[in-house]
C-alpha positions as CSV (number, residue, x, y, z in Angstrom):
1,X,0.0,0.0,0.0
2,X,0.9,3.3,-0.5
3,X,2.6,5.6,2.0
4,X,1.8,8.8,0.5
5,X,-1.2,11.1,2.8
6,X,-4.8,10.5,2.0
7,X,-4.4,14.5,1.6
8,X,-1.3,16.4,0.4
9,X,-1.2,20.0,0.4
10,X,1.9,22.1,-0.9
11,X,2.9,25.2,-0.8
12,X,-1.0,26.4,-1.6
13,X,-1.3,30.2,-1.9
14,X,-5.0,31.6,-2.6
15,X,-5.6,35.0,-3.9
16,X,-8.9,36.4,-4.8
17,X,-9.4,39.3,-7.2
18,X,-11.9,41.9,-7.2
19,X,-13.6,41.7,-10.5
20,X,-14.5,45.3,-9.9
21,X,-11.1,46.8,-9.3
22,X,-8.8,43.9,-10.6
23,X,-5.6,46.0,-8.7
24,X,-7.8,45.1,-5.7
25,X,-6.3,41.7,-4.4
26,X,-6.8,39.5,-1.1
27,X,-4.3,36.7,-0.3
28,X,-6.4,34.3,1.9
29,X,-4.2,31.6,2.6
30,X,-0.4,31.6,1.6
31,X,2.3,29.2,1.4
32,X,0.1,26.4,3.4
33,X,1.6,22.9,3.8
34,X,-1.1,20.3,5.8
35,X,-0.9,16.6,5.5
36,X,-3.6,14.3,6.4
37,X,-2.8,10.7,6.6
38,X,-5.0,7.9,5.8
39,X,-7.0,7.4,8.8
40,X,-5.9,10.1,10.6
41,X,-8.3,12.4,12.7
42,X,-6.8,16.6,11.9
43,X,-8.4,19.8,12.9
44,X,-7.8,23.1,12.1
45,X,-8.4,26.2,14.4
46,X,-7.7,29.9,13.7
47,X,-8.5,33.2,14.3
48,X,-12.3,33.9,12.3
49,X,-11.2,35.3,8.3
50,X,-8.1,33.4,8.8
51,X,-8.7,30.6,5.9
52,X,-9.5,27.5,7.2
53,X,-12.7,26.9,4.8
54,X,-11.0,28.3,1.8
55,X,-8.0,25.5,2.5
56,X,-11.1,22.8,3.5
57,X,-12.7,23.7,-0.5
58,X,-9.2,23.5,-1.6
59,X,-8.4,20.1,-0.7
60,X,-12.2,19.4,-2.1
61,X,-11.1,20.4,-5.1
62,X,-13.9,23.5,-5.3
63,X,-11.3,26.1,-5.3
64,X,-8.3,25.9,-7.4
65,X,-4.8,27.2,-5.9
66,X,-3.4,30.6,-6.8
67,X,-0.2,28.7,-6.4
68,X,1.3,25.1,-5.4
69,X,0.0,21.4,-5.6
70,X,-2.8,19.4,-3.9
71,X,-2.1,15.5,-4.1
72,X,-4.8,12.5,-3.0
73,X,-3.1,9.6,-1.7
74,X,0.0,10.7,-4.3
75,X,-1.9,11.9,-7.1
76,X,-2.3,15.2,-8.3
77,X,-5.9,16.5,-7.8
78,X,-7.4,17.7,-10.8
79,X,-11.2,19.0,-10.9
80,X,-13.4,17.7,-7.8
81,X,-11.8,15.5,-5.5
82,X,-14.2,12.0,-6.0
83,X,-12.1,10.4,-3.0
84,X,-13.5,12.9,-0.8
85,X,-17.0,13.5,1.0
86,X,-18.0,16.6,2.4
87,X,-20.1,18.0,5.4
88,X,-21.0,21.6,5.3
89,X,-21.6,24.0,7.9
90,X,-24.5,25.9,6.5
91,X,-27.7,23.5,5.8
92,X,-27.2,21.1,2.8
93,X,-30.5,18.8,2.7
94,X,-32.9,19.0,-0.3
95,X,-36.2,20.4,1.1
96,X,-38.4,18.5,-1.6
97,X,-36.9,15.1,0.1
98,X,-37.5,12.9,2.5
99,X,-34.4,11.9,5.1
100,X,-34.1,8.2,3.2
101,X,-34.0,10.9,0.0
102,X,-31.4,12.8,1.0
103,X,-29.2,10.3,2.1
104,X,-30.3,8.5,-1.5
105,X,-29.6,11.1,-3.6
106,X,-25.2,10.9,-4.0
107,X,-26.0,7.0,-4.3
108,X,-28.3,7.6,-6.7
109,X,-26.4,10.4,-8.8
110,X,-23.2,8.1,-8.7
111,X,-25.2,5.6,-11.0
112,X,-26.1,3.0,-8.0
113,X,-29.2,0.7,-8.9
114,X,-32.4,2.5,-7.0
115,X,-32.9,-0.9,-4.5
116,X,-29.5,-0.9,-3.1
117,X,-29.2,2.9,-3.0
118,X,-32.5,2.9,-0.7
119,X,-30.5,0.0,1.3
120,X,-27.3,1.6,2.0
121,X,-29.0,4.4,2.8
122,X,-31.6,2.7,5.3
123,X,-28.5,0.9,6.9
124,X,-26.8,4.6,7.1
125,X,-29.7,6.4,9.1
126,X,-30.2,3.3,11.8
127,X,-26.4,3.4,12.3
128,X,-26.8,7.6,13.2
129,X,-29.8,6.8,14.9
130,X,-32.8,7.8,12.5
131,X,-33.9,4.4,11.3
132,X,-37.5,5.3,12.1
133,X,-37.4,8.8,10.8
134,X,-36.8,7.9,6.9
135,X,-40.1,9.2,6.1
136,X,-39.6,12.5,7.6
137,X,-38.6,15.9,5.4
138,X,-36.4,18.3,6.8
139,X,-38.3,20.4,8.3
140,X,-39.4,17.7,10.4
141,X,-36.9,17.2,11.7
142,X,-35.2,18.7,14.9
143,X,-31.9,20.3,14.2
144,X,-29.4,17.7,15.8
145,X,-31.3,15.3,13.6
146,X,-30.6,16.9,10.4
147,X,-27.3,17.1,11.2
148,X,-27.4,13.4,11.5
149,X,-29.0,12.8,8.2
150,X,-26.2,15.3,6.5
151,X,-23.6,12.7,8.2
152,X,-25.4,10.0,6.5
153,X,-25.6,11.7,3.5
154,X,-21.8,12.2,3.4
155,X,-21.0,8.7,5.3
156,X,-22.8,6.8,2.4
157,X,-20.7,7.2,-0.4
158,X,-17.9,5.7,1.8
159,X,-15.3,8.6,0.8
160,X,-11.7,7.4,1.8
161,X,-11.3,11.4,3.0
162,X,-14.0,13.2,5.1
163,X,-14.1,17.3,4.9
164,X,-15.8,18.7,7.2
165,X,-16.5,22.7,7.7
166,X,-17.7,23.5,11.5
167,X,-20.8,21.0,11.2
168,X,-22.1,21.3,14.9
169,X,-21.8,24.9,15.5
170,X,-25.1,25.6,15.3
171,X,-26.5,23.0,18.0
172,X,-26.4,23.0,21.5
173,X,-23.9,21.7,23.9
174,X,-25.8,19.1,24.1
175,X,-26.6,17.5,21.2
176,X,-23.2,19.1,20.2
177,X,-21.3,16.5,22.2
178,X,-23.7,13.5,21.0
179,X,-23.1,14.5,17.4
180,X,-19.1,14.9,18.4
181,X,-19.5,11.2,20.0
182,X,-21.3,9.5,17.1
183,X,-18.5,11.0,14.4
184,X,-15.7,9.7,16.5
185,X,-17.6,6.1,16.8
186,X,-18.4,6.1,12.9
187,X,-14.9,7.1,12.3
188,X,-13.1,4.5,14.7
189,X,-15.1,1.9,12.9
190,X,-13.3,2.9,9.2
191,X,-10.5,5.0,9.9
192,X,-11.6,7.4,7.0
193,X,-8.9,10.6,6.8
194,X,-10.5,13.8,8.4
195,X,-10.0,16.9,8.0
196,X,-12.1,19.1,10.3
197,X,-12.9,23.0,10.8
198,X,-13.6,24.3,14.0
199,X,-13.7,27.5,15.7
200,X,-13.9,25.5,19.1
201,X,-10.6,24.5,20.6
202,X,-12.2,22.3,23.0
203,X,-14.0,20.3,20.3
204,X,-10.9,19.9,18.0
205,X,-8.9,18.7,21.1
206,X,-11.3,16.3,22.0
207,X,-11.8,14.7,18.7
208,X,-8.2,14.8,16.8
209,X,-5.1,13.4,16.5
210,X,-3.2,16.5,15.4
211,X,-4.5,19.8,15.7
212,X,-2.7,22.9,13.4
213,X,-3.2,26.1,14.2
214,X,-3.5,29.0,11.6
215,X,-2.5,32.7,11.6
216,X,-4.5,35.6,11.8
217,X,-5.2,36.9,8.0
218,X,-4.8,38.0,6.0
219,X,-2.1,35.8,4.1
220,X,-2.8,32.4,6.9
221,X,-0.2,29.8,6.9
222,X,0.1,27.2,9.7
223,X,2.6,28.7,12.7
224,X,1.7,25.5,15.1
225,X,0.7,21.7,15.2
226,X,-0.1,19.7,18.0
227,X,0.1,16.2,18.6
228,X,-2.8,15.1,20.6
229,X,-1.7,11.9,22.7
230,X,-5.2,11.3,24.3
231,X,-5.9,7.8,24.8
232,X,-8.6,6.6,22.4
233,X,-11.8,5.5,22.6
234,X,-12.6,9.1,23.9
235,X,-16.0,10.8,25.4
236,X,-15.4,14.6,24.2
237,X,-17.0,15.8,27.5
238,X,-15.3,13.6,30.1
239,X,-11.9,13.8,27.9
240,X,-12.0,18.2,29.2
241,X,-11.8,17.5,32.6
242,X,-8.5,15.0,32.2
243,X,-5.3,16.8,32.8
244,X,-3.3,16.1,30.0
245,X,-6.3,18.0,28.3
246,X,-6.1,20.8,30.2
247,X,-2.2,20.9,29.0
248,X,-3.1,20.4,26.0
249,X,-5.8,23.3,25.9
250,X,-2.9,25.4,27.5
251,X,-0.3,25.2,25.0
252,X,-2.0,25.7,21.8
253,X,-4.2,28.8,23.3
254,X,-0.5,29.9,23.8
255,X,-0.3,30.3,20.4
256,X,-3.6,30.7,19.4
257,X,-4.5,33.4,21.2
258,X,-2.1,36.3,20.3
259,X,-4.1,35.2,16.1
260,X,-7.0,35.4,17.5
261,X,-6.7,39.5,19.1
262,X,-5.4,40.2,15.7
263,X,-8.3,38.5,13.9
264,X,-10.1,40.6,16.3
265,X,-8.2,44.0,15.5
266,X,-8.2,42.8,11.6
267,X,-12.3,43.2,11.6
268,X,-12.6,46.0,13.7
269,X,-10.3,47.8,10.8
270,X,-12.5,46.6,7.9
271,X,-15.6,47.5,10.2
């Protein structure tokens, strides 16, 4: 098998420009270098602006670099990344369909025959939890269990890379930590590469196995990575009140949060 990370990025750089004023430019990201390795759990955490989704649609293969290389497991990625599933932040489930619909619908556009789509994707809500809510449309649903559906939705088209932009931040502690639970549990079962956005330090800690830490924008790189030696399987709420967590939590705010007052002062200026 091959050594090479599930997800390679190198020496990405990504500048937008205004299509208004074309002298007008903004360097997102610059000079970015992040590994995933198959089956490895990473987070990302910066100051807000900093980045870390435009890197996340990057590696997708939705944004195309200003400079440098993105490789999947060794090969350069060119158009959308196929080996790679994807679990938005903002609300991603078709309103005309039902849950068992939504977590159909990538089966069914990737050419699977309409029976064994409608299996996998039975199988997929019982192991989230929703096996007896198939029938239900989304706005029937509560929001921790839409969130579910959208992790069967993604978790169905078994992607050997899982991207995934701040899903929970929108929930409540509560249902916050099940959901955290549930994606560790689905993940220890495959070992699927992750690469995960977070603005929540505690959340990335609990869940990872490395955690990088960006600059403040504009022009984000990586100035910090963390190796997070917590002994696995892990409950993301008991894990915070272990001490080695509370290191852990020390050391990267160290860094962290000098980026995040200059995030803070960066928005106050464009304000």
């Amino acid at each position: 098998m091959s050594s090479a990370p599930a997800l390679a990025l190198q020496d990405v750089s990504c500048t937008f420009i205004d299509r208004a004023d074309r002298s007008r430019r903004y360097t997102a990201v610059q000079d970015v270098n992040l590994t995933v390795a198959a089956g490895e759990f990473v987070s990302v955490v910066g100051p807000t602006g900093c980045g870390k989704s435009t890197l996340l649609n990057v590696g997708a293969g939705l944004l195309q670099p200003s400079t440098g290389s993105v490789q999947v497991f060794g090969q350069p990625l060119l158009g959308i990344n196929t080996r790679a599933g994807y679990m938005f932040q903002a609300e991603s489930l078709m309103p005309w369909r039902t849950a068992l619909g939504n977590v159909m619908a990538g089966l069914e556009f990737r050419g699977t025959p309409l029976a064994q789509a409608r299996d996998e994707a039975e199988a997929w809500l019982r192991r989230v939890g929703l096996g007896g809510f198939g029938d239900r449309y989304p706005h029937q649903l509560s929001g921790g269990m839409r969130k579910r559906t959208s992790l069967a939705q993604t978790l169905a088209l078994d992607p050997d890379i899982i991207l995934m932009d701040e899903p929970f931040s929108a929930l409540d502690i509560q249902t916050r930590q099940l959901m955290e639970n549930e994606v560790l549990d689905l993940w220890a079962q495959k070992k699927k590469a992750v690469l995960f956005i977070t603005h929540d330090l505690d959340e990335a800690i609990a869940m990872s196995d490395r955690v990088v830490v960006l600059s403040a924008g504009p022009a984000s790189r990586p100035m910090g990575e963390f190796t997070i030696d917590l002994a696995r399987p892990r409950d993301v709420a008991e894990v915070r009140s272990t001490p080695r967590f509370i290191e852990l939590h020390q050391a990267i705010w160290a860094v962290l949060r000098d980026e995040v007052l200059k995030g803070y002062a960066q928005q106050l200026k464009v304000a």
